[in-house]
C-alpha positions as CSV (number, residue, x, y, z in Angstrom):
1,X,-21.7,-87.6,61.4
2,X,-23.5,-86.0,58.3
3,X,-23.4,-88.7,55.5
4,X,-25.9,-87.2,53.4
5,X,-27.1,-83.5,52.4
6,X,-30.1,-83.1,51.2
7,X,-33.1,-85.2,50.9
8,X,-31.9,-87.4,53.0
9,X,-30.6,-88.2,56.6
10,X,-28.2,-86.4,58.5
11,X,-26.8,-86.6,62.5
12,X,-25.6,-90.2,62.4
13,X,-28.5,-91.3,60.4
14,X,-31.3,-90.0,62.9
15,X,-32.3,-86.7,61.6
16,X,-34.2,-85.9,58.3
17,X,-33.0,-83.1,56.3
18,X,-36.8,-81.4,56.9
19,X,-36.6,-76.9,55.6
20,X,-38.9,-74.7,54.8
21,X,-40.0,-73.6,51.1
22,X,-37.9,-70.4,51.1
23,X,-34.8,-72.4,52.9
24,X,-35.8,-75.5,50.8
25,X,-35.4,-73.3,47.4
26,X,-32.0,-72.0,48.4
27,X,-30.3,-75.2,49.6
28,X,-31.6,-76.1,45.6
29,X,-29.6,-73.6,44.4
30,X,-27.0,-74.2,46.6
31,X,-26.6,-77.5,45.5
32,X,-27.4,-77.7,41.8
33,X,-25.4,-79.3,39.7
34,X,-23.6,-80.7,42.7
35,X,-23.7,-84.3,44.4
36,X,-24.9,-83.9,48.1
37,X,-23.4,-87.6,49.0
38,X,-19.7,-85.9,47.4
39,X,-19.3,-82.8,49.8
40,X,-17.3,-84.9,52.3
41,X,-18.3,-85.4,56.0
42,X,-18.3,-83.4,59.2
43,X,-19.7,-83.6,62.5
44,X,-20.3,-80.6,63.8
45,X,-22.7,-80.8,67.4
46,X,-24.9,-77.3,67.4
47,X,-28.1,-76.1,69.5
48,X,-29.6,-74.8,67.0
49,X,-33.4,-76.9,66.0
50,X,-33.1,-79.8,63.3
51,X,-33.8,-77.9,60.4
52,X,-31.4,-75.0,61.7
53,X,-28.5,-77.6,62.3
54,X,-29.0,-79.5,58.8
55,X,-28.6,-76.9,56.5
56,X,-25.9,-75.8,58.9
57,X,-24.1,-78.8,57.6
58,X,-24.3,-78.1,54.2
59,X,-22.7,-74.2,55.1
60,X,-20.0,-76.2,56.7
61,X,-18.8,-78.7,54.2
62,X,-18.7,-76.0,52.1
63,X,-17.3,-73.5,54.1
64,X,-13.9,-76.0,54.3
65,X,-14.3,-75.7,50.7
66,X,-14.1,-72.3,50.6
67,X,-17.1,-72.0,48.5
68,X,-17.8,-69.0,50.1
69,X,-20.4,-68.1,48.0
70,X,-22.5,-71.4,48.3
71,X,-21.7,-71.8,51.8
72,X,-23.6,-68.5,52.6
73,X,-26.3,-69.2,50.7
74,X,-27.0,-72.5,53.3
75,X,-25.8,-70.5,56.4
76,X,-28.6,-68.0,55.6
77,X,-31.4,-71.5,54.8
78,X,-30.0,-72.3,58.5
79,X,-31.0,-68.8,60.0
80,X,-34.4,-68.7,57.9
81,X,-35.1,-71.8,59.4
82,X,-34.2,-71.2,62.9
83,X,-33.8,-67.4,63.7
84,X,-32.5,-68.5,67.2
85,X,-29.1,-70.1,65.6
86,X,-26.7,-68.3,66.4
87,X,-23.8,-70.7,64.5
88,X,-25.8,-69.8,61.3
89,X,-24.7,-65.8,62.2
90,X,-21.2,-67.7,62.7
91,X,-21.2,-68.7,59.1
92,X,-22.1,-65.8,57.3
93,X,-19.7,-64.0,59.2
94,X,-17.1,-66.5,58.7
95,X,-18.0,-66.5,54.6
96,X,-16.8,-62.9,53.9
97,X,-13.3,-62.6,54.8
98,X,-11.9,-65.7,53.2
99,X,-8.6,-65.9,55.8
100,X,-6.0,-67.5,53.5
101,X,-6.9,-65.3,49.7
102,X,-5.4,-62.3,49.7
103,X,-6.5,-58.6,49.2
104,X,-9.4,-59.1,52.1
105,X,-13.2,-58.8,51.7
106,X,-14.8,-56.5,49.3
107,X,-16.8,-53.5,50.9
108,X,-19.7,-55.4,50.6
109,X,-18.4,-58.5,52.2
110,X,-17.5,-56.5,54.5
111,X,-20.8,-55.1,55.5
112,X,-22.5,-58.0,55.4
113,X,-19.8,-60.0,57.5
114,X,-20.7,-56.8,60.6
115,X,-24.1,-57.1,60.5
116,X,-23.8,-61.0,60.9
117,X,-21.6,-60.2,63.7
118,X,-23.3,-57.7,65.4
119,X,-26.3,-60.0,65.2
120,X,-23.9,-62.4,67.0
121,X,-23.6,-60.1,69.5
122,X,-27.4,-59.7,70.4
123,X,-27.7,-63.6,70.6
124,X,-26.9,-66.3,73.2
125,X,-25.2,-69.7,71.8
126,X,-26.3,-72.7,72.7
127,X,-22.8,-73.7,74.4
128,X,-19.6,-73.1,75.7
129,X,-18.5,-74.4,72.8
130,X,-20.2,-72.5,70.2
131,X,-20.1,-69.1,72.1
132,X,-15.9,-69.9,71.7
133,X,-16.5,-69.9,67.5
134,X,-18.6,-66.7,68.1
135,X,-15.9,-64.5,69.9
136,X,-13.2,-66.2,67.5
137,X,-15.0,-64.6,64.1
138,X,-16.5,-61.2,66.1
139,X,-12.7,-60.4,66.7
140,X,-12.1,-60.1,63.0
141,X,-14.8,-57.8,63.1
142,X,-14.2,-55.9,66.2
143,X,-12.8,-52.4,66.2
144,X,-13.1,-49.5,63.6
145,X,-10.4,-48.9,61.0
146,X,-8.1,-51.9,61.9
147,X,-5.9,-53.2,59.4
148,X,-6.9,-56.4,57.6
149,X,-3.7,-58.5,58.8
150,X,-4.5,-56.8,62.0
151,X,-8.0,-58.6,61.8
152,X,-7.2,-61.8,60.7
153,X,-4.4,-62.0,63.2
154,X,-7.2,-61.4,66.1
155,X,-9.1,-64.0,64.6
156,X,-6.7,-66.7,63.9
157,X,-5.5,-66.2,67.8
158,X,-8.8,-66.9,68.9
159,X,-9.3,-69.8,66.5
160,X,-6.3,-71.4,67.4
161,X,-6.8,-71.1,71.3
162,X,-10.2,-72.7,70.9
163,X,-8.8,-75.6,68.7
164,X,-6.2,-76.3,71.9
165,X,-9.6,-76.2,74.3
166,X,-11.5,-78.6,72.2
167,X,-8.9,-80.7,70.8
168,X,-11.5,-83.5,70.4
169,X,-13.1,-81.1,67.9
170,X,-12.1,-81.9,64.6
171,X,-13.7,-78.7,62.8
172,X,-11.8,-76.6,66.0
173,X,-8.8,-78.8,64.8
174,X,-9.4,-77.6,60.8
175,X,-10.1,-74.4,61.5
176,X,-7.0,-74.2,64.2
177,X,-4.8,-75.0,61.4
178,X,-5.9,-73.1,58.7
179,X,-5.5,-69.8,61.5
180,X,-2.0,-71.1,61.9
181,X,-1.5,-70.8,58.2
182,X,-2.8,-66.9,58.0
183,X,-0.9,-66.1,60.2
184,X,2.5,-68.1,58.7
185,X,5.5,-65.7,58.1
186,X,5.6,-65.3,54.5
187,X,8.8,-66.9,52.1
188,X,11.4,-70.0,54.0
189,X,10.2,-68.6,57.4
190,X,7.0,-70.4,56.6
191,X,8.4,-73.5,56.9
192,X,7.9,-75.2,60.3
193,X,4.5,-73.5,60.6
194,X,3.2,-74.7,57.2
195,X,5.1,-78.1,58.0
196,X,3.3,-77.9,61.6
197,X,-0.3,-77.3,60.1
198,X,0.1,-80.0,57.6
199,X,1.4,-82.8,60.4
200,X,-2.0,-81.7,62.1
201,X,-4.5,-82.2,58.9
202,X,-2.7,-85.7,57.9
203,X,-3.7,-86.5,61.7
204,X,-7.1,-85.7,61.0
205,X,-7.9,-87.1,58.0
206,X,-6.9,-90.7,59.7
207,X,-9.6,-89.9,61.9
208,X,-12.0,-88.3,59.1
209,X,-10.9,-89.5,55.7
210,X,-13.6,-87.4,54.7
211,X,-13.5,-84.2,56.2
212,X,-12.9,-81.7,53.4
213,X,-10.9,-79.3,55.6
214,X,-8.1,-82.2,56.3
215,X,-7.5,-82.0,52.7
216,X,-8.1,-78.5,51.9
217,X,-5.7,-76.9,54.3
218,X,-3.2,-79.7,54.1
219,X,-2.6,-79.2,50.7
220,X,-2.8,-74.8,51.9
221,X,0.0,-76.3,53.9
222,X,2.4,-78.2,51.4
223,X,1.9,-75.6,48.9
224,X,5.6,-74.3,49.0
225,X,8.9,-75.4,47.3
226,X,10.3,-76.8,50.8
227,X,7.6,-79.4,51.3
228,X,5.2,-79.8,48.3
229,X,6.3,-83.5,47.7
230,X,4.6,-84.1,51.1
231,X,1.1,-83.1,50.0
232,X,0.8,-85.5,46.6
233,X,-0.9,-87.7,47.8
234,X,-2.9,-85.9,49.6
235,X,-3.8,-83.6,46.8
236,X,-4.7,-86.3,44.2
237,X,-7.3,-87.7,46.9
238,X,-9.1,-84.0,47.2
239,X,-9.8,-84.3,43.6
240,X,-11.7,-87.6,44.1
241,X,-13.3,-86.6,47.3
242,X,-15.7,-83.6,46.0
243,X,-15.6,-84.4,42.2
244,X,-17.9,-81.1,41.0
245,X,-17.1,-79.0,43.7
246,X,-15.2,-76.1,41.9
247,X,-12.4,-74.9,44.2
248,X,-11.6,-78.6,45.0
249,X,-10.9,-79.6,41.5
250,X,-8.6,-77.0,41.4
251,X,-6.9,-77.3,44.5
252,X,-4.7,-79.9,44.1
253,X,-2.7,-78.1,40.9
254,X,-1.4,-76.2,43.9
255,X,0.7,-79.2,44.5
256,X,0.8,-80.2,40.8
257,X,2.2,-76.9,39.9
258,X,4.9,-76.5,42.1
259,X,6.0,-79.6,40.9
260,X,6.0,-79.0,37.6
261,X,3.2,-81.4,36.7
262,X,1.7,-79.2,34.1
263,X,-0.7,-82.2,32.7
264,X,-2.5,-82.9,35.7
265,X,-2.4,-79.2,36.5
266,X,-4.1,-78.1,32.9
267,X,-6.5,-81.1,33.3
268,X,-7.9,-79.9,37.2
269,X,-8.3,-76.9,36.3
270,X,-10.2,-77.2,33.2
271,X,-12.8,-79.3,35.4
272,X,-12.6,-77.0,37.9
273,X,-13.5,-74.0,35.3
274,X,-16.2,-75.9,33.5
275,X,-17.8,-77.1,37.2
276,X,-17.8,-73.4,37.8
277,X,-19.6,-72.2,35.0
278,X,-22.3,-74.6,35.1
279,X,-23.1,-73.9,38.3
280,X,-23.0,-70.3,37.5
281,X,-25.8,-70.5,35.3
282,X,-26.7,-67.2,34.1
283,X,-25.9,-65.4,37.1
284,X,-22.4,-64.2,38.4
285,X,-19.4,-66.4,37.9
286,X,-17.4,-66.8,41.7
287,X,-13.9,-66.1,40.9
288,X,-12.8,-69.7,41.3
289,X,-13.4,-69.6,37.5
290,X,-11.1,-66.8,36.7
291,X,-8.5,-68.6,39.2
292,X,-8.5,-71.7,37.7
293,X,-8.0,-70.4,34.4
294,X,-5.0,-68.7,35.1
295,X,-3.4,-71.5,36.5
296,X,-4.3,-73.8,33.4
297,X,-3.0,-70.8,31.2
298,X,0.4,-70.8,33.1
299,X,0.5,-74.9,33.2
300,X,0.4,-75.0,29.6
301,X,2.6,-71.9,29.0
302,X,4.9,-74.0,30.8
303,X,3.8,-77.1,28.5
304,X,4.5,-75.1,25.1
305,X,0.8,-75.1,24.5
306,X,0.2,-71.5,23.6
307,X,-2.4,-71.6,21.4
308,X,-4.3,-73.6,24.5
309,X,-3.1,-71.1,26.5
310,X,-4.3,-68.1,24.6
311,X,-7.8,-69.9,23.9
312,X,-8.5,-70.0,26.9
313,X,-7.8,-66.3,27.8
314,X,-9.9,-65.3,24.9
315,X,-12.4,-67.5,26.7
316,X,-12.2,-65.3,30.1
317,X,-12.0,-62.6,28.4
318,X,-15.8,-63.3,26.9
319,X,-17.2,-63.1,30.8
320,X,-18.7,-59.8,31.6
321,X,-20.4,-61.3,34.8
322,X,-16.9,-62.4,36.7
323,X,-17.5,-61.7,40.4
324,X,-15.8,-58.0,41.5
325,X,-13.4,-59.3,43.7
326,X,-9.3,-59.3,44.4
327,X,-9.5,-63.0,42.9
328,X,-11.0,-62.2,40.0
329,X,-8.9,-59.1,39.3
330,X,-5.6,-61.0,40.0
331,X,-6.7,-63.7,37.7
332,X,-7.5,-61.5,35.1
333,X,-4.6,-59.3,34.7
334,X,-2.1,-62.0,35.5
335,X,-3.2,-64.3,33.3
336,X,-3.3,-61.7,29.8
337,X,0.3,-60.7,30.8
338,X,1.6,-64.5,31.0
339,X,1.3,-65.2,27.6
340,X,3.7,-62.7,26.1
341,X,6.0,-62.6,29.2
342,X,6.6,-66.3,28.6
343,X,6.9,-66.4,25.1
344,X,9.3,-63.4,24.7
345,X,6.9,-61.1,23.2
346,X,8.2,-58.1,24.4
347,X,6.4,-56.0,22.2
348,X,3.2,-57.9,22.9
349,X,3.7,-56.8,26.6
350,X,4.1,-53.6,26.2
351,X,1.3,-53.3,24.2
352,X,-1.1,-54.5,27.0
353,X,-3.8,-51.9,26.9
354,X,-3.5,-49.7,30.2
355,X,-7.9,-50.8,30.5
356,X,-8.6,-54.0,32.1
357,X,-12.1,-55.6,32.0
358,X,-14.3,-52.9,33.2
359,X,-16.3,-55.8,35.7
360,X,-13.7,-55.5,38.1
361,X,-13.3,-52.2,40.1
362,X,-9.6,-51.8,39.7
363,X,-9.2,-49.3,42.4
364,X,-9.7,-51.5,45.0
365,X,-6.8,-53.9,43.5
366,X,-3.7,-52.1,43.1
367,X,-1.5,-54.5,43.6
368,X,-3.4,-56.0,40.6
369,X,-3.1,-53.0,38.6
370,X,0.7,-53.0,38.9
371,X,0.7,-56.3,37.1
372,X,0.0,-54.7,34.2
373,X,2.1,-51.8,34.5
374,X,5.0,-54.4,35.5
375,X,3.8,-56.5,32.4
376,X,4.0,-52.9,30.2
377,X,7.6,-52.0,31.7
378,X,9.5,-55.1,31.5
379,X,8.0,-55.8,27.7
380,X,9.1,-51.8,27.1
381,X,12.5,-52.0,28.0
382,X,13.0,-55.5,26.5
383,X,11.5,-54.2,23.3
384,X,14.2,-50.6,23.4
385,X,11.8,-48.6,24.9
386,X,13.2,-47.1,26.9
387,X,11.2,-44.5,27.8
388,X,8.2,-46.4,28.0
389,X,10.1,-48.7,30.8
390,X,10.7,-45.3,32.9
391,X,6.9,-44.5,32.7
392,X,5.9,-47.8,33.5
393,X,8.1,-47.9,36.6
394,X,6.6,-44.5,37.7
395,X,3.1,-45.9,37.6
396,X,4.6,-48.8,39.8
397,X,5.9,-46.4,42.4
398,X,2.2,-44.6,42.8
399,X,1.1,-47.4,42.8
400,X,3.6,-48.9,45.6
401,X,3.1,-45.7,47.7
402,X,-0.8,-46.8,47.6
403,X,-0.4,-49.9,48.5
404,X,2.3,-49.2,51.6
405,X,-0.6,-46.2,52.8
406,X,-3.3,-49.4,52.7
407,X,-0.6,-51.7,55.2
408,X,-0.4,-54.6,51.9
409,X,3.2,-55.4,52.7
410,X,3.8,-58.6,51.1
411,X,2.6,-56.2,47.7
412,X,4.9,-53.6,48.6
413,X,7.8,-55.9,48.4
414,X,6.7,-57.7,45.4
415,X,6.0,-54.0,43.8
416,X,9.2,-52.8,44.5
417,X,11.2,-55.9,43.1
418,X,9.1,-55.5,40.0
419,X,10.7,-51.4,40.2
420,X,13.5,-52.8,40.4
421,X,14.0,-55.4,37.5
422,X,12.8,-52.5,35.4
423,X,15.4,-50.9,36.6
424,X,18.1,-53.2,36.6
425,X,17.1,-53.7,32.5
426,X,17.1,-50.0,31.9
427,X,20.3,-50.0,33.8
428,X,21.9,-52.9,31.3
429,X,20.3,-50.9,28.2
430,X,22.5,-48.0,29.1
431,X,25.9,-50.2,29.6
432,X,25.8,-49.6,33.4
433,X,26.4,-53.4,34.2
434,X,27.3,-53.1,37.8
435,X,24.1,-50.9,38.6
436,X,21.7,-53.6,36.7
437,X,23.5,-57.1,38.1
438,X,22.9,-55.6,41.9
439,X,19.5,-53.9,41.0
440,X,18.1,-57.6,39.4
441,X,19.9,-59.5,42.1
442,X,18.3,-57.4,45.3
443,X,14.5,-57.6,43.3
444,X,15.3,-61.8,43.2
445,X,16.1,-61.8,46.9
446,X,12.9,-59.5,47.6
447,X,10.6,-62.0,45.8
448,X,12.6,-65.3,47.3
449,X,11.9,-64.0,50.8
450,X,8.1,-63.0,50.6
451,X,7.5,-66.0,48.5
452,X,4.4,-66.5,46.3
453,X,0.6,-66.2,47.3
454,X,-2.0,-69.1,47.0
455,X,-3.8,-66.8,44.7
456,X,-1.2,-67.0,42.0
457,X,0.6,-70.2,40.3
458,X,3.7,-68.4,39.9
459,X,4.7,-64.9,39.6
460,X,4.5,-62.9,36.3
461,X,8.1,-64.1,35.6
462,X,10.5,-65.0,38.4
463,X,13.1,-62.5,39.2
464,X,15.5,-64.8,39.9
465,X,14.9,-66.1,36.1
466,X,15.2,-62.6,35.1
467,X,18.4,-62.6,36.9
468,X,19.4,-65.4,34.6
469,X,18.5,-63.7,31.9
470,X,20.3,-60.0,32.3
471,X,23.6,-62.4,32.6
472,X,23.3,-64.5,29.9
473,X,22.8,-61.1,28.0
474,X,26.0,-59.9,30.1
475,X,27.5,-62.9,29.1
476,X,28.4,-64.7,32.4
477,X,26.7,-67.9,31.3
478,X,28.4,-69.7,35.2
479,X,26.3,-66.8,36.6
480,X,23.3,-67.3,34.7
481,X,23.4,-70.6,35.5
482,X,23.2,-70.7,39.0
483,X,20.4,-67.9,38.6
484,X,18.6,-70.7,36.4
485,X,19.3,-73.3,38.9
486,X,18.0,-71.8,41.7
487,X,14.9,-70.5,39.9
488,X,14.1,-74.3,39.3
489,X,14.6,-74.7,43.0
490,X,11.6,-72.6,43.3
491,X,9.3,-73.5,40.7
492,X,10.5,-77.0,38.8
493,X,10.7,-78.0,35.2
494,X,9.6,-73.8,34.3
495,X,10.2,-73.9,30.2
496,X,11.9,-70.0,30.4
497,X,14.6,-71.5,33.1
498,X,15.0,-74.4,31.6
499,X,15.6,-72.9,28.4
500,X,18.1,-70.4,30.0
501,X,19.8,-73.0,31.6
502,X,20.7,-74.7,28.7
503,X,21.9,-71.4,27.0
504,X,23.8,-71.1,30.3
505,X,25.7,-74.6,29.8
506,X,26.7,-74.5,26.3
507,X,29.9,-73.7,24.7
């Protein structure tokens, strides 16, 4: 079992961690700033030589982290120091299409993820065992024009099968369940898969209490309002087990947030934020740092703590060397709209400049885009312009049509209940009542069945809140108050629905 990283022993004690001066100065950067003996532990059995396998390790610990970045960087020490190891191709490949974050890899992930894969394809692995992991991450990559989901579905199908053929194979086990969770139906439907995949990473960290991926995923697992009270505990012992790894001090305000736990939530993902940007350096910032500070802005939105709140936007806002990725682009525009949403700043919101940072290239992120325009709308309509709501809802329908042509489904839905609470408040603005309590009430079903992604804390504001809202404006406070009920179902101890709720149960 790998106990140590670097500089030391590895492989039960027996092997010394012994790389090259070019693999040597990458595993460096890998690791700076982090503490090789606080990665966790796997055990992970490869052909490749002893200097191949260690740095191997290193890819894999964080690999389960989902420091994709890092976890490269070691994957590509392991095939400088052993050209002939083939589960160093395995890695790279398996670094560039991130299977649970949505919006799939960049073009350049992309490309780099095929050549690892075809290199795959011109080499022999050692085993059985490892030739299984090889055809599991060259069917993402297989075939010409396939649709991401399509992709990932290949891949999590041949993930999973190889976890059932090596069940003895806790990394087989990990990555079985985090396939099982890509491939989850999205909203309630989730359930008894996210349930299943969490059952199987609570087994496996009694066997491994310090394999990173029984953590990671579990907690990838509990993350919805049905079952987060299962993954407390396990999320408050993540944050303990990699304690300057970036992406594990945020993780647990997964749990923390859809409890309402807006303290431990704000405090993670500060750490996680400043972890980030000291490892960063001078060079480009992974978009865990943009992530983690939108979910500290929206944990102390929900805490009242504004001025924290819009600190630290000014703060992200100051970055000009943010990784160009969906991550970074959700984080970004979700987070500026947040603060006036929540605060009733209608004005504010439709005021949000139509430019976003100009780091990010927005046309490969509509569904990040329509944020904004959502953001612009709502704040329009709430604010009595009317007009301006209309042409913020047709920028939402381009860019809906855009997104349908590109297969994002679950951003189709969530774009076409954001049409629609426009709608439904344009509708109320003009006295049609009927029209805007059926428009609001279809967009909060939409958005209750597809559920939100792990990318996001919450969404911009919750349609069934809204709901809430356009009746306490309507005036059918019992109404409103089961709207405001059920939105705290979903997302507990949320200041707006609280609020609302008690507007809904006075006099």
């Amino acid at each position: 079992m790998l106990k140590t990283v670097l500089g030391t022993t590895v492989s039960a004690g027996v092997m010394a961690l012994v790389i090259g001066p070019a693999s040597a100065h990458t595993l460096d950067a890998v690791l700076k700033d982090l503490d090789p003996a606080s990665l966790g532990e796997v055990e992970f059995a490869t052909s490749c030589s002893a200097e191949g396998d260690a740095a191997f390790q290193v890819g894999l610990l964080l690999l389960h982290h989902m420091m994709y970045r890092q976890s490269d960087a070691a994957f590509q020490a392991a095939a400088e120091a052993d050209p002939d190891c083939a589960m160093a191709q395995w890695g790279i490949a398996m670094t560039k299409f991130h299977p649970l974050w949505p919006g799939g890899p960049t073009p350049e992930e992309a490309a780099a993820g095929r050549a690892a894969a075809d290199r795959l394809s011109r080499m022999e692995p050692g085993t059985a065992r490892e030739a299984a992991y090889v055809e599991a991450v060259r069917a993402f990559y297989s075939g010409e024009d396939v649709p991401f989901r399509e992709r990932l579905a290949a891949w999590a199908g041949r993930q999973r099968g190889l976890a059932e053929t090596y069940p003895d194979d806790l990394d087989a086990v990990a990555f079985g369940a985090l396939a099982q969770l890509t491939v989850a139906p999205a909203g309630p439907g989730a359930v008894p898969d996210l349930s299943d995949a969490g059952r199987k990473m609570d087994a496996l960290r009694e066997k491994a209490p310090r394999h990173p991926g029984g953590y990671h995923y579990a907690i990838h697992a509990y993350d919805h309002p049905a079952l987060a009270n299962m993954g407390l505990e396990v999320a408050r012992g993540y944050k303990t087990l990699a304690p300057k790894v970036s992406h594990a001090l945020h993780m647990p305000s997964h749990i923390f947030t859809r409890l309402g736990l807006w303290g431990e939530s704000a405090e993670w993902n500060a750490r996680s934020a400043a972890a980030m940007l000291e490892q960063a350096g001078d060079g480009i910032i992974a978009d865990h740092y943009p992530h983690a500070i939108d979910y500290a802005v929206y944990a102390h939105l929900q805490a009242e703590e504004v001025a924290v709140a819009e600190a630290l936007l000014a703060e992200l806002e100051r970055h000009l060397n943010l990784e160009d990725t969906f991550g970074s682009a959700y984080a970004t525009a979700a987070s500026a709209a947040r603060v006036p949403l929540e605060t009733g700043n209608w004005a504010g919101a439709a005021a949000l400049p139509a430019d976003m940072t100009p780091v990010i290239t927005w046309a490969r992120y509509p569904q990040a885009v329509a944020m904004r325009w959502f953001a612009r709308g709502l704040g329009a309509v709430r604010s009595g312009d009317i007009d301006g709501a209309r042409t913020a809802s047709d920028q939402l329908t381009t860019y809906r049509d855009l997104m349908s042509e590109r297969a994002m489904d679950y951003w189709v839905a969530l774009t076409e209940a954001q049409i629609g609470t426009i709608g439904a408040w344009i509708a109320l603005a003009e006295g049609d009542h009927d029209t805007a309590r059926a428009l609001m009430t279809e967009a909060a079903d939409t958005e209750d069945a597809v559920g939100k992604a792990p990318v996001t804390p919450g969404h911009l504001l919750p349609a069934r809140e809204l709901l809430g809202d356009l009746l306490l404006e309507m005036g059918d406070k019992a109404a409103a108050k089961t709207a405001y009920e059920a939105s705290l179902q979903l997302a507990p101890n949320r200041a707006r629905s609280l609020k609302g709720l008690a507007l809904a149960g006075s006099d």
